[in-house]
C-alpha positions in Angstrom: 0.0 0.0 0.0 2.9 2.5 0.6 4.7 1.4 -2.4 1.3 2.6 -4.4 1.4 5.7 -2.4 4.9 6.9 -3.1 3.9 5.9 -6.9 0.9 8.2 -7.0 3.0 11.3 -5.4 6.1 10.7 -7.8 3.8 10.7 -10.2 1.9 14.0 -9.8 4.7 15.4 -7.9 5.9 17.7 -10.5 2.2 18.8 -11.2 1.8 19.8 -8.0 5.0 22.3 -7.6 4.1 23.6 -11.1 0.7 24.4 -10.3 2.2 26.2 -6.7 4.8 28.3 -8.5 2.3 29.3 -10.7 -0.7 30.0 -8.2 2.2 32.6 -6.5 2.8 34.1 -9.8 -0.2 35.0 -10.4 -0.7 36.6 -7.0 1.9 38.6 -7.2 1.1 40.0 -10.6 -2.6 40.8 -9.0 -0.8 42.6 -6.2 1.2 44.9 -8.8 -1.8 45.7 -10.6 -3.5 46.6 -7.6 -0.7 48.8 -6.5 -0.3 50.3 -10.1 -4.0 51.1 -9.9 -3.5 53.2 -6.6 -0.8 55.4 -7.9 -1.7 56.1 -11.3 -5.1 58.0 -12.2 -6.9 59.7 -14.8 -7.7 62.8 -12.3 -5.1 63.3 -9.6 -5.3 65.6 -6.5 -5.1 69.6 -7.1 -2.2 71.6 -5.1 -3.6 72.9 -2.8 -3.0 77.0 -3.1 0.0 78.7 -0.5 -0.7 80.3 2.2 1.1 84.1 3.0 2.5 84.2 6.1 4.8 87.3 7.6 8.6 87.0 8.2 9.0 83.2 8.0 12.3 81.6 8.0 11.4 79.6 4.6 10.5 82.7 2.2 7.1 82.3 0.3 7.4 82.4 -3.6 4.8 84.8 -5.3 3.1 84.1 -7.8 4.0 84.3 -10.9 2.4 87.5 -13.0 0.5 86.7 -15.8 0.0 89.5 -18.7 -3.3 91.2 -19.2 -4.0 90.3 -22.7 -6.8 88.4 -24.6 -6.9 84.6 -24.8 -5.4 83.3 -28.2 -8.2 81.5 -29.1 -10.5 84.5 -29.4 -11.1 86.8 -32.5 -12.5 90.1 -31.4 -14.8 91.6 -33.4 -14.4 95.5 -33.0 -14.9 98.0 -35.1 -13.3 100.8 -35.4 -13.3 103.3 -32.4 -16.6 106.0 -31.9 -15.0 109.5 -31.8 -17.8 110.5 -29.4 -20.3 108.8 -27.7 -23.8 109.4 -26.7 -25.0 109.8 -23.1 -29.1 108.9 -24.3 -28.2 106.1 -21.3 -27.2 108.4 -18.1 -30.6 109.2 -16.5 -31.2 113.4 -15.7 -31.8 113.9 -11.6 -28.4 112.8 -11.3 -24.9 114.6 -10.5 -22.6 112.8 -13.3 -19.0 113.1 -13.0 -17.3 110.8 -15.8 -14.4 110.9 -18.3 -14.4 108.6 -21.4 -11.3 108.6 -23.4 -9.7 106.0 -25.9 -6.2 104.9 -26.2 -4.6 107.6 -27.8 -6.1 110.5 -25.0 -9.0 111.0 -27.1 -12.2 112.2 -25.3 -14.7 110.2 -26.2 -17.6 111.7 -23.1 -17.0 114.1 -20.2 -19.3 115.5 -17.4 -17.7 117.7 -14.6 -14.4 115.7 -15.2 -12.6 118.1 -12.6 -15.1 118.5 -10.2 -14.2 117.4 -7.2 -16.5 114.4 -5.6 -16.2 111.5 -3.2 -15.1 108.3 -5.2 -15.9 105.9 -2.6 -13.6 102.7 -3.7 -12.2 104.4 -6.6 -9.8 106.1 -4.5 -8.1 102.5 -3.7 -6.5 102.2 -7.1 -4.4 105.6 -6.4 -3.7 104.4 -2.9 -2.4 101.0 -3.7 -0.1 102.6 -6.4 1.3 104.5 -4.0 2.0 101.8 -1.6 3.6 99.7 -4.0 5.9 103.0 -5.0 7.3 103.1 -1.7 8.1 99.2 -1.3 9.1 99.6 -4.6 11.8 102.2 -3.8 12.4 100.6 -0.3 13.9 97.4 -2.6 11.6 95.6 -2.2 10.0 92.4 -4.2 7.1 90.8 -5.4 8.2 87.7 -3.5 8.8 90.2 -0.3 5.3 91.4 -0.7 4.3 87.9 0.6 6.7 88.0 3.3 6.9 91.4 5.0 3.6 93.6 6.1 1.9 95.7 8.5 -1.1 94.9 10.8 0.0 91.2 11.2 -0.5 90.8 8.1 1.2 90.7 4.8 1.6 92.9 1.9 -0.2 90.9 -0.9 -2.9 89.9 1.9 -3.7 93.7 2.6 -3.3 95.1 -1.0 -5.9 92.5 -2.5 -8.0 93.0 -0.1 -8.1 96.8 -0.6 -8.4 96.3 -4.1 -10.5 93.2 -5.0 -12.8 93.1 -1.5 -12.6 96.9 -0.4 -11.8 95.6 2.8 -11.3 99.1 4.8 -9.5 97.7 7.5 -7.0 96.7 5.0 -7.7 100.2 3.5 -6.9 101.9 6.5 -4.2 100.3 7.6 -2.3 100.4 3.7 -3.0 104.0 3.7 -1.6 105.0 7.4 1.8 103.1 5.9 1.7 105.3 3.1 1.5 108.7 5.4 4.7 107.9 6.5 7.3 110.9 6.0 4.0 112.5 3.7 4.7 109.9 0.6 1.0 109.6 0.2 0.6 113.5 -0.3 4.0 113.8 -2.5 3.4 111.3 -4.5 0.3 111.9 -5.8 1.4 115.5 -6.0 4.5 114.2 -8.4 2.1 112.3 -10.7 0.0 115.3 -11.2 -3.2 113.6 -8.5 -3.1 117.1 -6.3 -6.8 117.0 -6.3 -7.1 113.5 -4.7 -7.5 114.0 -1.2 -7.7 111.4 2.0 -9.4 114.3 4.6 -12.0 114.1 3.1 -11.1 111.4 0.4 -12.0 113.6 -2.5 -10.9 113.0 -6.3 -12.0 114.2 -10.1 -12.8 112.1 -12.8 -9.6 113.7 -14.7 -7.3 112.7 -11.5 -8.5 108.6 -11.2 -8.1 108.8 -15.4 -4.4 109.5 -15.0 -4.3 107.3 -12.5 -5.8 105.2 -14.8 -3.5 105.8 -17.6 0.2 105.4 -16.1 -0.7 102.0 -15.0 -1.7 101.0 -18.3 1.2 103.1 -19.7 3.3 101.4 -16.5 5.3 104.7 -16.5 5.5 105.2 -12.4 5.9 101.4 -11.4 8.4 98.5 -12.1 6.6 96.0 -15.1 5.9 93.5 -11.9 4.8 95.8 -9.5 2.2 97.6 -12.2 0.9 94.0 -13.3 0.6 92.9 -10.0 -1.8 95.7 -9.7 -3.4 95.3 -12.9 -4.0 91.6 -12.4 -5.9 92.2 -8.7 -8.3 95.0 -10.8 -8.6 91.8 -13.4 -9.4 89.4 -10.5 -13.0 87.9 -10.3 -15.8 88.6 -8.2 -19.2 88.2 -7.6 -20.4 91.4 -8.4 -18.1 91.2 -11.7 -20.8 91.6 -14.0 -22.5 94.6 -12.3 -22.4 98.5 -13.8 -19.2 98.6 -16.1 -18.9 95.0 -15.2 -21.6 94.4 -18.1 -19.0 94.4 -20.9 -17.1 91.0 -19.5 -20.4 89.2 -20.8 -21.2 91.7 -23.4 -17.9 91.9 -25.2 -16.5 88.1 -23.8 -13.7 88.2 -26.2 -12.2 91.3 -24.5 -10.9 92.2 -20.7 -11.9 94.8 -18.0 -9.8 95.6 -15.6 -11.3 97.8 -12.8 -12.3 99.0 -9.3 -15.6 99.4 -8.6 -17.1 102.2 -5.5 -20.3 102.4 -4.0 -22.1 104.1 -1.2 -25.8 104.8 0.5 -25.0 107.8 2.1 -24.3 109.6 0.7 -25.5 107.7 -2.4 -22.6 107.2 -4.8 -22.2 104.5 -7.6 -19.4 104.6 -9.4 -16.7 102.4 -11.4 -13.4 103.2 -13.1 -11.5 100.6 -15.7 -9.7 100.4 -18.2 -11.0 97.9 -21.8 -9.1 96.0 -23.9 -10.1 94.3 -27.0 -7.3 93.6 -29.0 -5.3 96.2 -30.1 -7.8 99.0 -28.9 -7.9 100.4 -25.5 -10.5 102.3 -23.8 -10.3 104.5 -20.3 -13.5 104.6 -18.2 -14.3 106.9 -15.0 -17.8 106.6 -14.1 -19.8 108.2 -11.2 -23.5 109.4 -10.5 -25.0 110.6 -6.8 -28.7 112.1 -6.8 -28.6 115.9 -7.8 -30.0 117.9 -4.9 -34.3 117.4 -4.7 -34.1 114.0 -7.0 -35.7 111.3 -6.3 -33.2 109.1 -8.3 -31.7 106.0 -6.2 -28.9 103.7 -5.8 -30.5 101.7 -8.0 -31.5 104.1 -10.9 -28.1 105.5 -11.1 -26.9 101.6 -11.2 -29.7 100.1 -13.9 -28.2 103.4 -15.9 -24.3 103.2 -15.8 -25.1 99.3 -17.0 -27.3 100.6 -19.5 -24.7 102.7 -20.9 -22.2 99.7 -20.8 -24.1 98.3 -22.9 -24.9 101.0 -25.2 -20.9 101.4 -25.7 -20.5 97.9 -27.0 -22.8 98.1 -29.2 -20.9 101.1 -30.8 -18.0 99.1 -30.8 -19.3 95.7 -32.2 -19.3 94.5 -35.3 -19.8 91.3 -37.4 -17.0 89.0 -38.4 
């Protein structure tokens, strides 16, 4: 009986370890799959975005600037630029204080454009320049921007906010820095701003157009120091698409870059930019408060800056 049994195991002896080495080959290529599987996919994690932190012994790296021009995918359609344009959209029981010009300093529309008003917002656009002028000249960077600041908080923290959430505490504390020595006053002063004022904060449509025009012409700051700028005014937001904010949908194939300002009391609505489609450039200053025994509100003065928005790209639209 055990000489049958060692027969029978001779005999499927080799079967046996064949089968075995190949039942752990096959498990181990099932285990490498399995493992390729986990590592490689179709969709993988997003980096998550960096955080700005003041004086850290591992510097933060700023972003890196991207130009302000139109994706290369688009073919604007604009014709030629009006030499005027007409003002059948701004609504009478309103104070208008505007200024309208096109790329080579034509004026296209103007209303009381150096009348002195309250710009609400507007005024942050002159303000940040400023601050960036004297980091600028202190030798600073864009990368110390992310790494240096004021109120606990950093530079690029406190200029965004000004700028893209007209955060005043940001505001406030940005435009104390700037008082420093009297930059604020001198500075405006040297780029011809001497009727943009912080006691009251008072300005002219003429003064935020200049202000307007030597960032676009980048004549005052560094190249990355005036795109960093121009790029917050190009930032998204939720109320993107409100008052001169109507040309990003009705002209999609061009970019606005601007500051909006707003207030209920007094009433003031206002917005300030600067156009691009293609090669052509328009300057905007905007700005409407209830003349004295109107009945106009917020809202009428809003419904009619949009109006005109979309009055002017119609002018400026054509068919491919």
């Amino acid at each position: 009986m055990r000489a049958v049994t060692r027969c029978i195991v001779k005999k499927y002896e080799r079967r046996i370890i064949f089968l075995a080495f190949t039942l752990v080959f096959l498990l181990n290529a099932c285990q490498g799959a399995s493992e390729t599987d986990i590592t490689i996919t179709d969709n993988p994690e997003p980096t998550q975005k960096a955080t700005s932190v003041i004086p850290t012994s591992k510097p933060h790296e700023a972003p890196v600037a991207t130009a302000a021009t139109i994706p290369p995918h688009s073919e604007p359609t604009i014709a030629a630029a009006p030499k005027t344009l007409s003002d059948e959209a701004l609504i009478e029981g309103v104070d208008w204080f505007l200024l309208i010009e096109d790329q080579s300093g034509e004026v296209l529309l103007t209303k009381n454009e150096n009348e002195s008003f309250q710009p609400a917002s507007m005024i942050k656009i002159p303000t940040a320049m400023v601050v960036l002028k004297i980091l600028e000249e202190q030798g600073k960077t864009i990368n110390d921007l992310y790494n240096y600041g004021i109120s606990d908080r950093n530079f690029a923290d406190l200029i965004e906010a000004m700028v893209v959430r007209s955060e005043e505490n940001a505001t406030d504390a940005l435009e104390f820095f700037a008082r420093g020595d009297d930059h604020l006053r001198k500075t405006l002063d040297e780029w011809g701003l001497q009727q943009t004022t912080f006691e009251p904060r008072r300005s002219t449509a003429g003064n935020l157009m200049t202000s307007l025009r030597l960032l676009k012409d980048g004549s005052v700051l560094g190249p990355e120091y005036n795109q960093f700028l121009l790029d917050l005014m190009g930032k998204y937001t939720e109320n993107d698409e409100t008052l001169l904010g109507k040309f990003n949908n009705a002209l999609p194939e061009c970019q606005f870059l601007n500051k909006r300002g707003t207030l209920l009391n007094p009433t003031i609505v206002a917005d300030m930019g600067i156009l691009i489609c293609g090669e052509q450039t328009w300057f905007f200053v905007v700005a409407g408060t209830p003349a004295a025994d109107s009945n106009v509100t917020f809202e009428d003065i809003q419904a009619s800056i949009e109006a005109f928005a979309l009055s002017f790209s119609e002018s400026i639209t054509s068919l491919p």
